[in-house]
ROVEXLO-717922 format. One record per atom (N, C-alpha, C, CB): residue in three letters; x, y, z. Coordinates in steps of 0.2 Angstrom, whole numbers, plus 5000, padded with zeros to 4 digits. Glycine has a CB too. Layout:
% residues N
ALAXYZ
...
% end
This chain:
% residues 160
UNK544554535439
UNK544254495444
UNK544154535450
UNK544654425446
UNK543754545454
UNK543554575461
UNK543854545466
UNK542754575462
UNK543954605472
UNK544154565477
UNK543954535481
UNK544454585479
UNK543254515482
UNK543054475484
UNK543054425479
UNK542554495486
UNK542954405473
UNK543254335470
UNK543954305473
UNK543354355461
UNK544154365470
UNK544754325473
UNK545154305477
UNK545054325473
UNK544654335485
UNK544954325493
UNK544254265494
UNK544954405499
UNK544154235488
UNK543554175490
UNK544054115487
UNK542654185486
UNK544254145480
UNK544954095477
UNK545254085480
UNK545254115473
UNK545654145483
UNK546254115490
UNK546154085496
UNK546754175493
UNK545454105501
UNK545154075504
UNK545253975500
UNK544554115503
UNK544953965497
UNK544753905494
UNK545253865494
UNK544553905487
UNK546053905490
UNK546653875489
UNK546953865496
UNK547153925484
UNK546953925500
UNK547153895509
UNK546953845510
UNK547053935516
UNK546153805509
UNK545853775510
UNK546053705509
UNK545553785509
UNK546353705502
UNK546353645498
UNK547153645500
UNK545953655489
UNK547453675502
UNK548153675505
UNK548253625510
UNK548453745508
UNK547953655516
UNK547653615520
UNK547253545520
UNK547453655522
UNK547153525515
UNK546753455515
UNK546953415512
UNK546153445512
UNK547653445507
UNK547953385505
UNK548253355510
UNK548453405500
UNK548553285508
UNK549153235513
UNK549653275513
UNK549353165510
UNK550053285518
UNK550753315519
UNK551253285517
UNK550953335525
UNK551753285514
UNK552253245510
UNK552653235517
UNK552553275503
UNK552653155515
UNK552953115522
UNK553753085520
UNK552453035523
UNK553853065512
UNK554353065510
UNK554453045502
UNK554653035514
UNK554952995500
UNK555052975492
UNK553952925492
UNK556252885491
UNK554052895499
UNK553252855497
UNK552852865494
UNK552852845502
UNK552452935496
UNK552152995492
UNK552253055491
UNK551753005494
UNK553053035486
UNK553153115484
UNK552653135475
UNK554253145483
UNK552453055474
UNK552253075467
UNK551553115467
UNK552152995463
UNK551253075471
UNK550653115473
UNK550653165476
UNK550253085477
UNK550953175481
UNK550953235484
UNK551153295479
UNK551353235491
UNK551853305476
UNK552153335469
UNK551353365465
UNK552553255464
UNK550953285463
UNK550553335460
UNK550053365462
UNK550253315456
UNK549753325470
UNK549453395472
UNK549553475475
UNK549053375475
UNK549953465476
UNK550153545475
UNK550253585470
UNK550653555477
UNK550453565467
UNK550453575459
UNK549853615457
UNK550453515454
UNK549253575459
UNK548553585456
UNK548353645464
UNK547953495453
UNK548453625468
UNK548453675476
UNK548753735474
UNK549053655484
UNK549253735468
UNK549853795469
UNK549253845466
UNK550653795462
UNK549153805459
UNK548453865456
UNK548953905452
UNK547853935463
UNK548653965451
UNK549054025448
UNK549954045451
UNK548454105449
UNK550054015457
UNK550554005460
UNK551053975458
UNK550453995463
UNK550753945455
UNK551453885453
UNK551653905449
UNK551453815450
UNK551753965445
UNK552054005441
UNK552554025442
UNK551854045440
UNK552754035452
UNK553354065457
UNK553753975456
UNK552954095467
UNK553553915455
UNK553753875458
UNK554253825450
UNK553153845462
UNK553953855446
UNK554053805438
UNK553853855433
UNK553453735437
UNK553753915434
UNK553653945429
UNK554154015427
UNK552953965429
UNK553954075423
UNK554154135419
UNK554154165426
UNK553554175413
UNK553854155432
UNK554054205437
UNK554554155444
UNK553254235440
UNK554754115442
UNK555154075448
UNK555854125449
UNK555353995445
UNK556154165445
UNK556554195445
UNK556154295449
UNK556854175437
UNK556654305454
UNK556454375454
UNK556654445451
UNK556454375460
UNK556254485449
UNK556354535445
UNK556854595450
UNK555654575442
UNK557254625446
UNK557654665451
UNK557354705457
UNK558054715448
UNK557554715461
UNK557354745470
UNK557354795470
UNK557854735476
UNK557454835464
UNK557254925463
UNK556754935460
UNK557654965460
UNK556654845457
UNK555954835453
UNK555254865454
UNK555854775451
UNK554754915454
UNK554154905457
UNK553654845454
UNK553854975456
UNK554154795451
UNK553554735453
UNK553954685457
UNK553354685446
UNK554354705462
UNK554854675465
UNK554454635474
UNK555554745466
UNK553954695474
UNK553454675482
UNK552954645478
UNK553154745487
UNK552754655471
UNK552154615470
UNK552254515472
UNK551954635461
UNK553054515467
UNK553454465467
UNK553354425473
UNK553954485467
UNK553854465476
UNK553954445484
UNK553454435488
UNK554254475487
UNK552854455488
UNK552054435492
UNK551854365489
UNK551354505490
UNK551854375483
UNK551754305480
UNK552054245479
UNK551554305477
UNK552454265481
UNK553154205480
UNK553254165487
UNK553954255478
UNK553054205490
UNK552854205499
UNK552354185500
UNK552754265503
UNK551654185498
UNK551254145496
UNK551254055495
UNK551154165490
UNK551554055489
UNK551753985485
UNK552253945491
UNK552354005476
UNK552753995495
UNK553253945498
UNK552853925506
UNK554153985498
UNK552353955506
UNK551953935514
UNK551553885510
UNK551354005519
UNK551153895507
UNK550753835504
UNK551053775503
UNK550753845498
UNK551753765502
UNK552153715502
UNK552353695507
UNK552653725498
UNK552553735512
UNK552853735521
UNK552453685523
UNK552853805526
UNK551653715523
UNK551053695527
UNK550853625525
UNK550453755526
UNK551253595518
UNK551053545516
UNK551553475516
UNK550753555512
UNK551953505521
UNK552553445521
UNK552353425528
UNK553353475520
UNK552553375532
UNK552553345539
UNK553053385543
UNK552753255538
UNK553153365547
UNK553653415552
UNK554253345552
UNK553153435561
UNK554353305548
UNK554953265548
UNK555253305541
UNK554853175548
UNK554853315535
UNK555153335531
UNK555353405529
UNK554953315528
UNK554653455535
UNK555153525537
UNK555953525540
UNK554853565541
UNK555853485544
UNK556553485546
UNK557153455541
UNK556553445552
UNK556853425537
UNK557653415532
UNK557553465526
UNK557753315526
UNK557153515526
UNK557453555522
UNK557253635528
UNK557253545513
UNK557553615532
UNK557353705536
UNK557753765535
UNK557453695544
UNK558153735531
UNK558653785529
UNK558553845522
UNK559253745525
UNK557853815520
UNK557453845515
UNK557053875516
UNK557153815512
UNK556853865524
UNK556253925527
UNK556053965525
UNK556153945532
UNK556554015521
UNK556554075519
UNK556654105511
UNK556954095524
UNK557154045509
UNK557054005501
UNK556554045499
UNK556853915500
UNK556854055492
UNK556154055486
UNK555553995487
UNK556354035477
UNK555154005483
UNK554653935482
UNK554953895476
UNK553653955479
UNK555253915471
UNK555753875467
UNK556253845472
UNK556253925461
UNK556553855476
UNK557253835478
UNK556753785483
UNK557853885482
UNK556553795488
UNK556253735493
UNK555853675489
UNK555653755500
UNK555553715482
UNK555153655479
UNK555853585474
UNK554453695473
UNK556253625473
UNK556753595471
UNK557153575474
UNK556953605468
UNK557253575481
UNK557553555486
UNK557153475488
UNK557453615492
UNK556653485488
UNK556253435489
UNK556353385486
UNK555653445489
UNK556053405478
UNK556053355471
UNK556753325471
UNK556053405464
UNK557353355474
UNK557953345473
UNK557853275479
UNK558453425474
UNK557653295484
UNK557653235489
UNK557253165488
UNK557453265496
UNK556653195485
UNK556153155488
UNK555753115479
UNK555553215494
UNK555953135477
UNK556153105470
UNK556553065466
UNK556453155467
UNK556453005467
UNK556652955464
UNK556852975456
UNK556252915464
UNK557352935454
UNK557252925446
UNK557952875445
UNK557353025440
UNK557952835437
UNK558252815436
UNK558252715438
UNK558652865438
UNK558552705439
UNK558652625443
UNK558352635449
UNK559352605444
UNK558352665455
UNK557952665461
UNK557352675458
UNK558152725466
UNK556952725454
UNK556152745453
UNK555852695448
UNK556052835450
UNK556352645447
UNK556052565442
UNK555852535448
UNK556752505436
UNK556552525451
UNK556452465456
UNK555652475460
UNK557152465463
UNK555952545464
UNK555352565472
UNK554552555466
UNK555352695476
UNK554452585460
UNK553952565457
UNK553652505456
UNK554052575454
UNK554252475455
UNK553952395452
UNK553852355458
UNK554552345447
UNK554052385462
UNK554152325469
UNK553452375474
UNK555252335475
UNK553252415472
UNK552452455475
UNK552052415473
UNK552152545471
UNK552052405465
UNK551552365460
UNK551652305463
UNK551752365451
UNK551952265464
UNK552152185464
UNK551752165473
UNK553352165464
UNK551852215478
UNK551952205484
UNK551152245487
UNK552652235485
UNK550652275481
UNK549952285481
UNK549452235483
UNK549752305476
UNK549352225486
UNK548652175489
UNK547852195490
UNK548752155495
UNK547652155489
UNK546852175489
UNK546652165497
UNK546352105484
UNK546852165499
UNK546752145507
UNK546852235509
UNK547552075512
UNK547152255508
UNK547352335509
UNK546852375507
UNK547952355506
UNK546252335505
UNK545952415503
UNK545252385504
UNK546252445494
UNK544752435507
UNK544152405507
UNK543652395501
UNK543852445511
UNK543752425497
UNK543552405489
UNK543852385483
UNK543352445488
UNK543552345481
UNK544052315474
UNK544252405470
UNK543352255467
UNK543852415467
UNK543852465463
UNK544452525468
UNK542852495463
UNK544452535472
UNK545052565474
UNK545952555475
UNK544852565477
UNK545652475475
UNK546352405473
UNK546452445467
UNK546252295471
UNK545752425461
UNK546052455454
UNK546352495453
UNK545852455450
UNK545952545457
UNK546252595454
UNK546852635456
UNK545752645455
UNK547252605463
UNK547852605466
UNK548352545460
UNK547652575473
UNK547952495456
UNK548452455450
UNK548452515447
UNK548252385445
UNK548052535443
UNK548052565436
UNK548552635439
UNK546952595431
UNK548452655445
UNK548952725445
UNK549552695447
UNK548852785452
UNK549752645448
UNK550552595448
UNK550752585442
UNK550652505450
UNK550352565439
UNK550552535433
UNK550852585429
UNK549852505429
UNK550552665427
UNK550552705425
UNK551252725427
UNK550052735427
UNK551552735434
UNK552152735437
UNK552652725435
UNK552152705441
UNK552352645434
UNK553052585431
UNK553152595425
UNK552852495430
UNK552652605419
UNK552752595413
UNK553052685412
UNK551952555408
UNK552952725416
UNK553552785415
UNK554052795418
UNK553352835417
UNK554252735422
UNK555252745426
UNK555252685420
UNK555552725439
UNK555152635418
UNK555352615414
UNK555352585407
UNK555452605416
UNK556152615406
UNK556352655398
UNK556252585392
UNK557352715398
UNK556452515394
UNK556252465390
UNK555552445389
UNK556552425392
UNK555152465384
UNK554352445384
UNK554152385383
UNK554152475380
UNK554852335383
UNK554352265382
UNK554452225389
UNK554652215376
UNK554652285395
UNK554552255401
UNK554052275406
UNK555052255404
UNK553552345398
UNK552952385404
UNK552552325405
UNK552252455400
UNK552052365408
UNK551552315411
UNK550952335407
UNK551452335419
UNK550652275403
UNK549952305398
UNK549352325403
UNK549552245392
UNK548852325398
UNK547952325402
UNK548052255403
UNK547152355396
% end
């Protein structure tokens, strides 16, 4: 790849960093979660992948590392709210594994809380909230989706 490809690619990804919603808290961490994910790009590798761990510091892939890993964790900084940098500020400097798992760790539901907050999102949806039907739906069908994955009894999903 040339480097003009791929200071148009990273160009694009700052971009698309910046347009996402900033994660405000547990409300939208499901969404936000995944758009970053798809923001990270080839980055997310530093965050959930073979490179989340760093190679040794005498390593000469040790600065490639660490530029890109520095990368992944501004990407993430720049997409949280300034209420949620401040609960994890201690990470400012964190890998991009650790602040993203810091987050997940916080702002991550699961278990009996991520049934309830789900089912009670789903139940508590109204059509009055949204200027088009088709966006109500499509706000059910991504609940629904929600519900029927925090909860582990299937004859209490929710069908089509």
């Amino acid at each position: 790849m040339s480097n003009a490809t791929t200071t148009m690619s990273e160009a694009a990804i700052e971009k698309a960093t910046l347009a996402i919603t900033k994660l405000e808290g547990c409300e939208n961490w499901i969404r936000w979660s995944t758009n970053i994910e798809l923001v990270l790009d080839h980055t997310w590798e530093f965050v959930k992948g073979n490179k989340s761990s760093p190679p040794q510091e005498d390593s000469p892939k040790f600065t490639e590392w660490s530029n890109r890993n520095r990368t992944a964790h501004c990407r993430i900084w720049l997409a949280l709210s300034d209420k949620v940098q401040d609960t994890v500020f201690c990470h400012v400097k964190s890998p991009a594994a650790t602040l993203f798992k810091a987050l997940k760790n916080q702002y991550e539901q699961s278990g009996a809380s991520a049934e309830f907050y789900t089912t009670k999102t789903y139940n508590d949806a109204k059509l009055s909230d949204y200027d088009l039907v088709t966006d109500f739906l499509n706000t059910l069908m991504n609940l629904t989706h929600q519900v029927n994955k925090e909860i582990i009894d299937t004859s209490a999903h929710i069908n089509d």
